[in-house]
Steps between C-alpha positions, in 0.01 A plus 500: 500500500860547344645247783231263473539470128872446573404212785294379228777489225787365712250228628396400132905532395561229766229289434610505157816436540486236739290291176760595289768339704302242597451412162890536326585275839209226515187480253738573188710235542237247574357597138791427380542187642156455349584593170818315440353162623208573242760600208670146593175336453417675199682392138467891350572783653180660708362847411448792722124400574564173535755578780286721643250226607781272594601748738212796540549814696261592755317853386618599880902441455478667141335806572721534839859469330364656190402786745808537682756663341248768349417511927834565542648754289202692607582446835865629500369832230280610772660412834849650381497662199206693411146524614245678322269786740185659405424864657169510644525837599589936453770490787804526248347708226638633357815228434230225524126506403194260545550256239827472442687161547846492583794225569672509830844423544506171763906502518553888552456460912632179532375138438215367712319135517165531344283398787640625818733800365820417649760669398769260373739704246594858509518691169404866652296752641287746420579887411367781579262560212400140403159467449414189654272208583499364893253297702269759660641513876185531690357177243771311366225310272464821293812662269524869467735683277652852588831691461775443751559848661690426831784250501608327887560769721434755287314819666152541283273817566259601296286879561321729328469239209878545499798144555775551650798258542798438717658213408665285778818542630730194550822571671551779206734814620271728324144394492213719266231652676148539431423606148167518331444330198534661181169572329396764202141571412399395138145617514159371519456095403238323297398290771259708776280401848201667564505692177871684615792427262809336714788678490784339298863529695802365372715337799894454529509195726802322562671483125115450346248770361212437494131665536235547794166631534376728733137618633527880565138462634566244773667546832769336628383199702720518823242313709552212336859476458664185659653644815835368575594461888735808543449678203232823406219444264654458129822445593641127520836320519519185310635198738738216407425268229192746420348772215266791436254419212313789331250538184576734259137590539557727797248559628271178385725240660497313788883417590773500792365849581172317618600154643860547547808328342552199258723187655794322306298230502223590335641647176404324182705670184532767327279640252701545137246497213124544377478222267113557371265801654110462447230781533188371665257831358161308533178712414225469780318350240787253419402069506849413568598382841716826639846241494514500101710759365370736246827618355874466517752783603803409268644797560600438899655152360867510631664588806460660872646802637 
């Protein structure tokens, strides 16, 4: 849906714009041919209506190059500067919840063309700990947001509800070996799943802290872990010009533990602020349709660890 509504927009920009040129370069100076032979014919100056029937504008050509630079401006805020997300669902609670609304940075992983993603400027990559927003690798169609744990050839395992690290080694003398992440218990969270509280963990990942939730109740699910050629079940090694995505949800998320790792190619930007957050509390008895908010969170208005 998101890269059909940017086909759509880049179509309409063009469109647009090729009126609006069309129009500075051709149709306006035939007007004004029109008007200045009728000002010659005329002994008094001619007002603004009367000039407009000497030389009318099509209801086509004024809506297009009235259109175009609104198009536009629109165009280049979303494509490269910021794009705004909604979260449709629980798999980064408890950073992000269903409801909230938040701006993606376009720029942070480099510039890409609108329609086919190319890459065509570099302005940086992602760190471990960004939460961010990529084209879903095994459906490119659909965006998914998560936190970048693994970084290219980084060593990622994950047991006993427990992530390790080893960074990768280039050409280094001395290179760190495998260390598990940082985590202290904070207690039992608000949110729950089948009537058991999550527990609340506060992670040290990369230089950001931030929280996670945890099912004591469930199991870990090691049957359907992605397994990578080479490797035992929940451990992975990140390849070239690749990362390792997880939700802070732990275990409610479906991420590179599942269907593997997330490509370059497919990264979108990086998630940097909530701007509004909605609750969507309906009563079974409620007439609304389910997609109209029934309340605003002002409190998680800001920005993303």
């Amino acid at each position: 849906m998101a890269n059909l509504f940017s086909l759509i927009l880049t179509l309409v920009t063009v469109l647009t714009g090729i009126i609006w040129i069309v129009d500075k370069l051709v149709f306006k100076r035939r007007r004004q041919v029109l008007i200045d032979e009728a000002q010659q014919q005329s002994e008094e100056p001619l007002s603004k209506e009367q000039l407009a029937q000497v030389a009318p504008v099509p209801g086509w050509l004024e809506n297009g190059r009235s259109i175009f630079p609104v198009i536009l401006v629109v165009l280049i805020l979303r494509s490269f500067i910021f794009e705004p997300f909604q979260i449709p669902s629980g798999s980064m609670m408890p950073t992000l919840l269903p409801g909230d609304f938040i701006l993606v940075q376009k720029f942070a992983y480099g510039l890409r063309d609108p329609v086919f993603h190319h890459k065509f400027l570099e302005t940086g990559e992602p760190k471990r700990g960004d939460v961010a927003v990529f084209r879903y690798p095994p459906n490119p169609k659909i965006d998914y947001i998560k936190r970048i744990v693994g970084l290219p050839g980084d060593t990622i395992i994950y047991q006993n509800k427990t992530l390790y690290v080893k960074p990768a080694c280039h050409g280094a003398k001395t290179c760190p070996g495998l260390q598990q992440v940082t985590k202290n218990y904070i207690g039992p969270s608000q949110f729950s799943q089948m009537g058991m509280p999550l527990e609340r963990y506060q992670e040290q990942l990369g230089k950001v802290t931030h929280d996670i939730l945890r099912n004591p109740m469930l199991p870990e699910q090691y049957p359907s872990y992605y397994r990578q050629p080479g490797q035992e079940v929940g451990e992975w090694v990140v390849p070239p010009g690749h990362y390792f995505a997880m939700g802070d949800n732990r275990d409610n998320s479906a991420d590179s533990r599942y269907w593997g790792f997330v490509a370059e190619k497919n990264l979108v930007g990086k998630a940097v602020a909530i701007w509004i957050s909605f609750t969507f509390d309906h009563s079974a008895d409620s007439w609304l349709p389910s997609w109209v908010p029934t309340g605003v969170r002002f409190s998680r208005i800001g920005g993303i660890t």
